[in-house]
C-alpha positions in Angstrom: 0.0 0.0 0.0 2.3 2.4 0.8 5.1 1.4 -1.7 2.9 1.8 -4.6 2.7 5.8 -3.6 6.5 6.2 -3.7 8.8 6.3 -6.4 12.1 4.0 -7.0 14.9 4.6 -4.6 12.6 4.5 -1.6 13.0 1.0 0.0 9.7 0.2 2.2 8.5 -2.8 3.8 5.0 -3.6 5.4 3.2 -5.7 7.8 -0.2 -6.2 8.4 0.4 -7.5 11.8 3.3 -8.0 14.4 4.4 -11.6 13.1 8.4 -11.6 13.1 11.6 -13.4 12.0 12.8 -15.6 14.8 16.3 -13.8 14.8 15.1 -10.3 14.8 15.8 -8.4 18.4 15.3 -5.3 20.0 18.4 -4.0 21.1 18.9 -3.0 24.9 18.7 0.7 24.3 15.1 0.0 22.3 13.7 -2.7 25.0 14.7 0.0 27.7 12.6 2.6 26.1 9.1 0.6 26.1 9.6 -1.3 29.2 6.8 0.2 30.8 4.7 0.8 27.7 1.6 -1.1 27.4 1.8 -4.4 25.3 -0.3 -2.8 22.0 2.7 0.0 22.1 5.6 -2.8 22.7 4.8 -4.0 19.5 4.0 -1.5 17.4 7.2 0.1 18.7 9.3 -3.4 17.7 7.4 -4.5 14.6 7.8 -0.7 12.8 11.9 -0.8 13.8 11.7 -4.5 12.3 10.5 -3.5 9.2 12.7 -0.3 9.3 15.9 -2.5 9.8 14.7 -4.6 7.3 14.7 -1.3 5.0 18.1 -0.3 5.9 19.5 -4.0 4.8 18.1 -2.7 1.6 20.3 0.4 1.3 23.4 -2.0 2.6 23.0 -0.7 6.3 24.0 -2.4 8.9 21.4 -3.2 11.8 21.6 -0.4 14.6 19.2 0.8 17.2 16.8 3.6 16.1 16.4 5.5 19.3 13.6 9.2 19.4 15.1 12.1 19.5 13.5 14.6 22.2 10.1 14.4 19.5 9.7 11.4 19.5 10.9 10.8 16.1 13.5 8.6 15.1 16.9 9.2 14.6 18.3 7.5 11.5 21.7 6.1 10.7 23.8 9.4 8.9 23.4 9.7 4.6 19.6 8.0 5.4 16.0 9.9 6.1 12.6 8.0 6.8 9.5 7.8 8.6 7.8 5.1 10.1 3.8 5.1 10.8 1.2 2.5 12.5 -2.4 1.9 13.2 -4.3 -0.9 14.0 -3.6 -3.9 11.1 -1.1 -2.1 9.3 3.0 -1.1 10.2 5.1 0.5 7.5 8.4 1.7 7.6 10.6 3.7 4.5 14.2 5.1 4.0 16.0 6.4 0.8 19.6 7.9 1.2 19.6 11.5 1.9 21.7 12.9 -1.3 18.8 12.1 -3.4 15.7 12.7 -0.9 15.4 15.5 1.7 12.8 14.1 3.7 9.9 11.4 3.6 6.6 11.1 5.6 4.1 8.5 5.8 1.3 8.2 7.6 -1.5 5.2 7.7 -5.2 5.8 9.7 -7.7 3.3 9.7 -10.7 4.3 6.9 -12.8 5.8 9.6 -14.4 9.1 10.8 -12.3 11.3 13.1 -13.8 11.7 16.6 -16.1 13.5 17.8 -15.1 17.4 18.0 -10.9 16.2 16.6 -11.6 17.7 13.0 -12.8 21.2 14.0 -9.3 21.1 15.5 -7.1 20.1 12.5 -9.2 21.5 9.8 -9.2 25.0 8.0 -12.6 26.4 6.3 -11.4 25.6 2.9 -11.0 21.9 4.5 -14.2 21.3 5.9 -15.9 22.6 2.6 -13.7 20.3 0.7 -14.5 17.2 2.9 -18.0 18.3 2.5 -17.1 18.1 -1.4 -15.9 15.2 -1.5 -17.9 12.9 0.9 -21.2 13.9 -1.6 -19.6 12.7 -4.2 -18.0 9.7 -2.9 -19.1 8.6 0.7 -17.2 5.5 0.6 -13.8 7.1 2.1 -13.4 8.7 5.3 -12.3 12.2 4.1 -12.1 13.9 7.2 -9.7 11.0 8.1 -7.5 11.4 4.8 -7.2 15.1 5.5 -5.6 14.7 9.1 -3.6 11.8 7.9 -2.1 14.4 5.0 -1.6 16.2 8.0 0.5 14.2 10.0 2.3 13.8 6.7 3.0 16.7 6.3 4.7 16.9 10.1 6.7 13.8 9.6 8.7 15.7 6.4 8.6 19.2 8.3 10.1 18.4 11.7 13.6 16.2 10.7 13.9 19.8 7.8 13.4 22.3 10.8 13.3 20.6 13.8 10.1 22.9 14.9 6.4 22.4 15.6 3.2 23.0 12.6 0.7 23.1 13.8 -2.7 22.1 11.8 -3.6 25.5 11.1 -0.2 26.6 9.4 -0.8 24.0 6.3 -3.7 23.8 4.4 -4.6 20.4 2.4 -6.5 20.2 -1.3 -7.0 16.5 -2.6 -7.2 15.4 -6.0 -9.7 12.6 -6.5 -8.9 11.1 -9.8 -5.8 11.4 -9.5 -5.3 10.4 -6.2 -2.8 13.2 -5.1 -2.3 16.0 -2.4 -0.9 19.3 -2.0 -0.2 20.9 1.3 0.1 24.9 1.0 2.3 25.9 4.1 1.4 29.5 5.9 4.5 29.6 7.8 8.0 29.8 5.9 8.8 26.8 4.5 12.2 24.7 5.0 15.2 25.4 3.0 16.0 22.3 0.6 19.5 22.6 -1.8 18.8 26.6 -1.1 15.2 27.4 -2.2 12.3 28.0 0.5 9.7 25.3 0.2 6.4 26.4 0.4 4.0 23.6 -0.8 4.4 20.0 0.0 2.6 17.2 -2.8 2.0 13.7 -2.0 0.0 10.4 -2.8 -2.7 9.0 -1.0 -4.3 5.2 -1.3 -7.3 4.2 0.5 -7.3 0.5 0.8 -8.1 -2.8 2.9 -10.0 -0.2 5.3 -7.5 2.0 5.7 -6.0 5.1 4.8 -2.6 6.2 3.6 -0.5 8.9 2.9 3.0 9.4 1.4 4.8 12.5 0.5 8.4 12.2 -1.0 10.5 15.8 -1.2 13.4 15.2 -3.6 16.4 17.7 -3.3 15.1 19.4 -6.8 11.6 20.2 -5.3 10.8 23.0 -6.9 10.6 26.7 -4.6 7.9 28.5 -2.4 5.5 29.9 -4.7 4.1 33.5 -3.9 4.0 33.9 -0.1 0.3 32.3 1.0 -2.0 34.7 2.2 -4.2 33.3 5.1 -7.9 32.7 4.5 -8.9 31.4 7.7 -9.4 34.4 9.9 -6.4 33.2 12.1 -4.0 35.9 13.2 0.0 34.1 11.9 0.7 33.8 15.8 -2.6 31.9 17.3 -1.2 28.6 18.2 -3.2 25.8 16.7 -5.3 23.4 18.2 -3.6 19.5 18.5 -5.7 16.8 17.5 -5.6 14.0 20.5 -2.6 11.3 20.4 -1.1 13.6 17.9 3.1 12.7 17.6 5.9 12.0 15.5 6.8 9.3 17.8 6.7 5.9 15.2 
């Protein structure tokens, strides 16, 4: 699922469950961090850096421990980026070598409405309407759902570029349908990649099995920030947004 929405030179591997090789092992610094963690966290936590390690043996890396930095996201080895995601019956975890991609997020969400009262906190006007758009004309997919998990997308290649916060309201998502595509139009300057400001991020999505997923892969020749975004939400630049419950970049 989440292979198909990236291009060559990404190495991914998948699991729809938390089956594992009889040799594969935490190491002591990654059994030390969940020790305490409920069991559906231990193995989301070990299955994820599995498939990750199995990722790395791809791009002739040798196994290591993949520890969070103070975020909560991983650290990789030097000369590699990824991103790691899980929900319930699916675990994914990609890496491509860093002189060819700046960053990579992924995120995977069960096909399923938000929450009660989580989308008025991630969503912009232009959102809402557009989810409104798009559930008439096909109510089969959880829109609401696809938006956040653009979202959290979206976070996953902004944080390891700038090691800040976004928050929802400082990147607005539009979906494409038929072609199955993204764009997220950042408010906030963008990161610097090979010198030019990015200010727009574009991705795939995939809705699939019951669930949701969202790629977005920012080569080094992304092309620059368009036109500094003007805000259409009625926010003032410094209100703080609002976070969507269990939101983190820890995978």
């Amino acid at each position: 699922m989440i292979r198909a929405l990236l291009p060559a030179g990404v190495a991914a591997e998948v699991a729809y469950d938390d089956a594992r090789a009889p040799e594969e092992r935490l190491f002591p610094q990654e059994t030390a961090l969940i020790a305490h963690a409920v069991p559906k966290r231990q193995q989301e936590f070990t299955t994820v850096r599995f498939l990750a390690r199995r990722a790395l043996r791809t791009l002739g890396q040798e196994p290591a421990p993949l520890l969070p930095n103070r975020r909560g996201a991983p650290q990789w080895p030097q000369g590699i980026v990824g991103s790691m995601t899980h929900c319930d019956g699916y675990r994914a975890a990609v890496v491509a070598r860093s002189d060819t991609t700046a960053a990579l997020g992924i995120d995977a969400e069960p096909d399923a409405p938000l929450p009660d009262g989580v989308l008025d906190a991630i969503a912009l006007p232009h959102e809402i309407a557009l989810i409104g758009s798009l559930t008439a004309r096909r109510p089969g997919i959880s829109w609401d759902r696809l938006v956040f998990s653009a979202k959290e997308s979206v976070f996953k290649v902004w944080y390891p570029l700038t090691g800040r916060e976004l928050d929802f309201p400082e990147a607005e998502i539009d979906i494409s349908e038929a072609e199955r595509t993204f764009r997220a139009r950042l408010f906030v300057p963008g990161p610097l990649v090979a010198g030019r400001r990015i200010g727009e991020f574009h991705g795939r999505w995939t809705a699939e099995r019951g669930l949701l997923a969202t790629a977005i892969h920012l080569a080094h020749d992304a092309p620059p920030a368009p036109t500094t975004a003007a805000r259409t939400d009625g926010r003032h630049e410094g209100t703080a947004g609002h976070r969507a419950p269990g939101r983190s970049s820890a995978r």
